[in-house]
C-alpha positions in Angstrom: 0.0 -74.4 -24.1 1.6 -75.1 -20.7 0.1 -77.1 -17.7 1.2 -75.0 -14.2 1.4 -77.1 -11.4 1.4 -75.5 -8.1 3.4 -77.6 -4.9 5.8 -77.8 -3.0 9.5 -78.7 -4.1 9.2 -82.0 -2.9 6.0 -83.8 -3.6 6.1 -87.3 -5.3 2.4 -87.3 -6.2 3.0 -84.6 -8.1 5.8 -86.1 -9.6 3.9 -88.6 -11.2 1.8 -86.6 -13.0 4.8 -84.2 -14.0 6.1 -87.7 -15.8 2.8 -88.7 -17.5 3.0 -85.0 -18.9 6.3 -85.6 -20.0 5.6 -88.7 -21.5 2.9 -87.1 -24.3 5.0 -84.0 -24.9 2.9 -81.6 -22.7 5.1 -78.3 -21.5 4.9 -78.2 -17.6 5.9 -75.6 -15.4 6.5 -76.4 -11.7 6.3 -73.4 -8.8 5.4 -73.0 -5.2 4.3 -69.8 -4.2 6.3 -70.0 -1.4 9.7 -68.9 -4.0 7.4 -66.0 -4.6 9.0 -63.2 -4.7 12.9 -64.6 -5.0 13.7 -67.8 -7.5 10.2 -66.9 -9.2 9.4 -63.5 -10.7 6.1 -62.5 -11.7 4.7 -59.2 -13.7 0.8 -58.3 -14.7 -0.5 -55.5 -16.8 -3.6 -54.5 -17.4 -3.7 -52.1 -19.3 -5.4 -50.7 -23.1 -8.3 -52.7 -22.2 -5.7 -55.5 -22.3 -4.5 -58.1 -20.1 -1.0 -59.5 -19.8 1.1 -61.4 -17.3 3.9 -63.7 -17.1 5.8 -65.9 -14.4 9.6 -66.6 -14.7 10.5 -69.9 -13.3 13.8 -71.5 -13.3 14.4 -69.4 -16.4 11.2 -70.7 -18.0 8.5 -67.9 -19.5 4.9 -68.8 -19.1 2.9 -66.7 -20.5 -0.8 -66.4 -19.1 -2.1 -66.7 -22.4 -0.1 -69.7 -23.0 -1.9 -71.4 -19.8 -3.8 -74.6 -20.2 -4.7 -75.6 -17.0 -3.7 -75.1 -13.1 -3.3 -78.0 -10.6 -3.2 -77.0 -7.2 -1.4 -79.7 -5.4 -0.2 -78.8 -2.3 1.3 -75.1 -2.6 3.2 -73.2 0.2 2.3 -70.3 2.0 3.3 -67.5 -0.5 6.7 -65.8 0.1 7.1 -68.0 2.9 11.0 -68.7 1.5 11.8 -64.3 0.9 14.5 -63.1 3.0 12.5 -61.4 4.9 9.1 -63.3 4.9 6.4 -61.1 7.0 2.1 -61.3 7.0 2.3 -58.4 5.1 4.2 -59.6 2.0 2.7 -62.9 2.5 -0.8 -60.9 1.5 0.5 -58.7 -1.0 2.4 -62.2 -2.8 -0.7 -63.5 -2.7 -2.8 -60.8 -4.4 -0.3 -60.7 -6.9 -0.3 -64.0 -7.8 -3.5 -65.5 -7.5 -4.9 -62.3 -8.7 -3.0 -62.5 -11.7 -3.8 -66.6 -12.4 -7.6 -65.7 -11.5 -7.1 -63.1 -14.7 -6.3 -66.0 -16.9 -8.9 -67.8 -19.3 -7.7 -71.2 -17.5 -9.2 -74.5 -16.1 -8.6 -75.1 -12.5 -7.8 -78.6 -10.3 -9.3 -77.6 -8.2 -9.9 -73.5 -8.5 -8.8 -72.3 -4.7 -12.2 -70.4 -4.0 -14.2 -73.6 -4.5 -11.2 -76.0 -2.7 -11.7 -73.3 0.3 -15.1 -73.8 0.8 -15.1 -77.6 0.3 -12.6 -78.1 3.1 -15.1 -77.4 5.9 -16.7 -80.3 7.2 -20.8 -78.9 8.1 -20.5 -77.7 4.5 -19.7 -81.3 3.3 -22.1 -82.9 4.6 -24.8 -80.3 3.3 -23.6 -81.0 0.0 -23.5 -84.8 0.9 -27.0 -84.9 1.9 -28.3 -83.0 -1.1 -26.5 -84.9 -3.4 -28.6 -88.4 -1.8 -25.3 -90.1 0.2 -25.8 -91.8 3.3 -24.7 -89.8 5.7 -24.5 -90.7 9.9 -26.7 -88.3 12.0 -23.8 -85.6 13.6 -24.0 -83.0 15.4 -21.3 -80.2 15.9 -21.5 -78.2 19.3 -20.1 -76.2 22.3 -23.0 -76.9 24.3 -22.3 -79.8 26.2 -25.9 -80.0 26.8 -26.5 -80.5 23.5 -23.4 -83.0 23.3 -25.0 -84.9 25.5 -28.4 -85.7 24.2 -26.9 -86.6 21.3 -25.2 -89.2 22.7 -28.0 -90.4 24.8 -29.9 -90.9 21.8 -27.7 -92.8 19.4 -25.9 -94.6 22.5 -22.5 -95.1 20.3 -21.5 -92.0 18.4 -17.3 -91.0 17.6 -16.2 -88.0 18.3 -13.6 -86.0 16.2 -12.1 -82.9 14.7 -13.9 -81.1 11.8 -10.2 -80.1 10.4 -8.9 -83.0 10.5 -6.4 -85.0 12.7 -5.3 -83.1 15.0 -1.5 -81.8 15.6 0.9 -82.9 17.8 -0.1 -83.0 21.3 -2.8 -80.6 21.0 -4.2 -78.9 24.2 -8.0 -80.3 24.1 -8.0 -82.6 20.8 -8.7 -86.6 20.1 -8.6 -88.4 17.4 -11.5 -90.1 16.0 -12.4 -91.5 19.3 -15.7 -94.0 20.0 -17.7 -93.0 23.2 -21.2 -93.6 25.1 -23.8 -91.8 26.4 -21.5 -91.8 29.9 -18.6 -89.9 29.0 -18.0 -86.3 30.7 -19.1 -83.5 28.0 -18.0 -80.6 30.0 -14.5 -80.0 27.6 -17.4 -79.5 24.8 -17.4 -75.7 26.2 -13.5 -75.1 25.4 -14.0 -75.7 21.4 -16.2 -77.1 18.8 -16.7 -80.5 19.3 -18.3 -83.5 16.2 -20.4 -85.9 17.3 -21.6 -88.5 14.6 -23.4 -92.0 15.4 -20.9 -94.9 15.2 -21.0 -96.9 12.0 -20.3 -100.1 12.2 -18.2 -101.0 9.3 -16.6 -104.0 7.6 -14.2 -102.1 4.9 -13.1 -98.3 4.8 -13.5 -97.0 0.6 -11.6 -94.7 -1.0 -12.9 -93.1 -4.0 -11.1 -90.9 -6.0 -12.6 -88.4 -8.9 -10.7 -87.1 -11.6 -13.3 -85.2 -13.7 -16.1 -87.9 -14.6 -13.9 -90.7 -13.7 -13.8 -92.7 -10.5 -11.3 -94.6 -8.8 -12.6 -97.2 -5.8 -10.6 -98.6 -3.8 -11.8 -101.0 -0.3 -9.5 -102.0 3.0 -11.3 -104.3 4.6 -11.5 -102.9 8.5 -10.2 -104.9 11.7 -13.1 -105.7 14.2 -14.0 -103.0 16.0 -11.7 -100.4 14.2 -12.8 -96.9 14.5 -10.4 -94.9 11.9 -9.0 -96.5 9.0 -6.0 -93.9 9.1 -4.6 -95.6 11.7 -3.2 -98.9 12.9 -2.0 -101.9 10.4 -5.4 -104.2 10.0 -3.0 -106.5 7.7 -5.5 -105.9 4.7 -4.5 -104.0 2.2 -6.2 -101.8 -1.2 -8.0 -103.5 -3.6 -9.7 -102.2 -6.9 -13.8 -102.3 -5.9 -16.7 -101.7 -8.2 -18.5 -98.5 -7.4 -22.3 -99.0 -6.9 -24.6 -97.0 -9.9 -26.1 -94.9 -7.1 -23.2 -93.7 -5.7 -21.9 -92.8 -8.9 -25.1 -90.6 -9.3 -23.8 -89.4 -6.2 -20.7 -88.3 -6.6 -21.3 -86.5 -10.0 -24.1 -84.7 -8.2 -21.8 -83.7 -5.3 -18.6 -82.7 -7.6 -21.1 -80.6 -9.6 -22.8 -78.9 -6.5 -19.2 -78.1 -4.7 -18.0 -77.0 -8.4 -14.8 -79.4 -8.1 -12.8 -81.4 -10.8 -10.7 -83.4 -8.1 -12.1 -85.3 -4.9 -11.2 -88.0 -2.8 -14.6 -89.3 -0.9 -13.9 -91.5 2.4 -16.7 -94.2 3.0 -17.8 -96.4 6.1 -19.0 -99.7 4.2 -21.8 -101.4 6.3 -22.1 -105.0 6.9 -25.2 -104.7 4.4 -23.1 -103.3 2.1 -24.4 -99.8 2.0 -21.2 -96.9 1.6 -21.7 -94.1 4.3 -20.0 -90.6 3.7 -17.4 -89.3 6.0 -16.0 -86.4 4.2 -14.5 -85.5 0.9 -11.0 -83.9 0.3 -10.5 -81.3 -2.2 -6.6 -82.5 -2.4 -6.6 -85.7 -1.2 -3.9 -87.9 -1.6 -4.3 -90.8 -4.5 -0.8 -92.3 -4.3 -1.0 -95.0 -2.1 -4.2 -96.1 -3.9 -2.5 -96.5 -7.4 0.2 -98.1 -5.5 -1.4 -101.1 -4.0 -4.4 -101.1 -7.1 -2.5 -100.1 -10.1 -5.1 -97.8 -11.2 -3.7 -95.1 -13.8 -5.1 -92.2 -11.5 -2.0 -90.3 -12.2 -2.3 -90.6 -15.8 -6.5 -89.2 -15.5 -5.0 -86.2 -13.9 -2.5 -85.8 -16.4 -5.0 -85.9 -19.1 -7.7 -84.0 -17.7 -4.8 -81.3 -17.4 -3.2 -81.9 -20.7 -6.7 -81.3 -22.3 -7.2 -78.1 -24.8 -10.2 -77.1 -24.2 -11.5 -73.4 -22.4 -14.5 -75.5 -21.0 -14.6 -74.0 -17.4 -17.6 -75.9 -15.9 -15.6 -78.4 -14.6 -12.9 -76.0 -13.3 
């Protein structure tokens, strides 16, 4: 039984779990979509009331049968590498592929329709307030209107992207900004703009969820520092203990959004009590088991390398 992972040719995350694999004799097979079709060749058939499909990689047969588990890492834009890449085969590459993995009787880190969904931010914090987090008072609007009574009621609120950060010079973008009930709402209009009351926080957490076991790690923050992303505070990770009611939490959550890989971002108040920001589907955990030495590479490993057709956590 064979592990697929699906990323990018270079991704040293992944790497790390390609080695713990290696290291307990688990057959792993490597592939970004974005060879399909050229260095990777798949077929499908369904047919006698059958099902059969394989993908060629590198000269390596997996069979779907043969599957154990999927990890999707951080895949390419499928047949983004043909010779002649176009929308069109980029949708019929994808069809064929996922369609044919979909087919499989397989566990999934995390399965795509579910990692979808969970990337959009008002849906987070939907499944953050039913699952009992804190979570700041936001608002997400193109009315400026609205913008600004937000802001007039919590006095200090952040603004930022729902996506993400944003890319390079971007037309109308910030980054997580802080801002007061004074500041000029108009731009509101041009795009979707997140409002959320400013937290003022003593250490940024990062907890990350492999299946039913979690990984905390605490920064503490600089004074006044809005986004823990950026700027050097001159603290670094540590290994934190994660309270019993966010680990309520955080089961509930996984079990609501249907994933078996998260990585939650925190505000920690100066009373201690862990706010939610967001969680990511696919977010990074290197850094963390660099500066903590927590085996988070090995979980994902195992939780991959494990024979068992349980789907619930898929």
């Amino acid at each position: 039984m064979t592990v697929l992972i699906l990323t990018s040719e270079e991704d040293v995350t992944a790497d790390m779990v390609v080695a713990v694999l290696h290291e307990r004799g688990v057959p792993v097979v490597r592939l970004d979509p974005a060879d399909v079709p050229g260095k990777v060749v798949l077929s499908a058939a369904y047919a006698h009331g059958d099902f059969d499909g394989h993908l060629s990689v590198n000269g390596h047969v997996l069979s779907m049968a043969g599957l154990r588990s999927v990890w999707v890492r951080r895949p390419g834009e499928p047949a983004a590498h043909a010779a002649r890449s176009s929308p069109w085969l980029t949708a019929e590459t994808r069809q064929a592929l996922y369609g044919m993995l979909y087919s499989a009787s397989t566990r999934w880190m995390n399965h795509p329709r579910n990692a979808e969904q969970a990337r959009h931010k008002p849906w987070q914090l939907r499944i953050a307030h039913l699952s009992d987090f804190a979570v700041p008072p936001t608002v997400i609007t193109t009315a400026p209107r609205v913008a600004q009574q937000f802001a007039e009621e919590y006095r200090d609120v952040v603004v930022k992207a729902a996506s993400g950060p944003p890319p390079e010079d971007p037309a109308l973008a910030l980054p997580t900004t802080r801002i007061g009930p004074d500041a000029d709402f108009s731009a509101v209009a041009a795009g979707p703009a997140l409002l959320q009351r400013y937290i003022p926080k003593r250490a940024d957490i990062r907890l990350t969820c492999v299946g039913p076991r979690l990984f905390g790690a605490r920064k503490r923050t600089a004074p006044g520092q809005v986004d823990g992303r950026y700027g050097d505070t001159g603290y670094t990770w540590e290994t934190t203990v994660v309270p019993d009611r966010i680990v309520k939490s955080v089961h509930a959550y996984l079990a609501l959004a249907g994933l078996a890989y998260a990585a939650f971002d925190f505000a920690e108040d100066e009373d201690g009590l862990w706010w939610f920001l967001e969680c990511n589907q696919g977010g990074q955990f290197g850094f963390v088991e660099l500066h903590t030495e927590q085996p988070i590479a090995e979980a994902v490993g195992l939780w991959l390398a494990q024979r068992t057709t349980d789907r619930r956590a898929s």
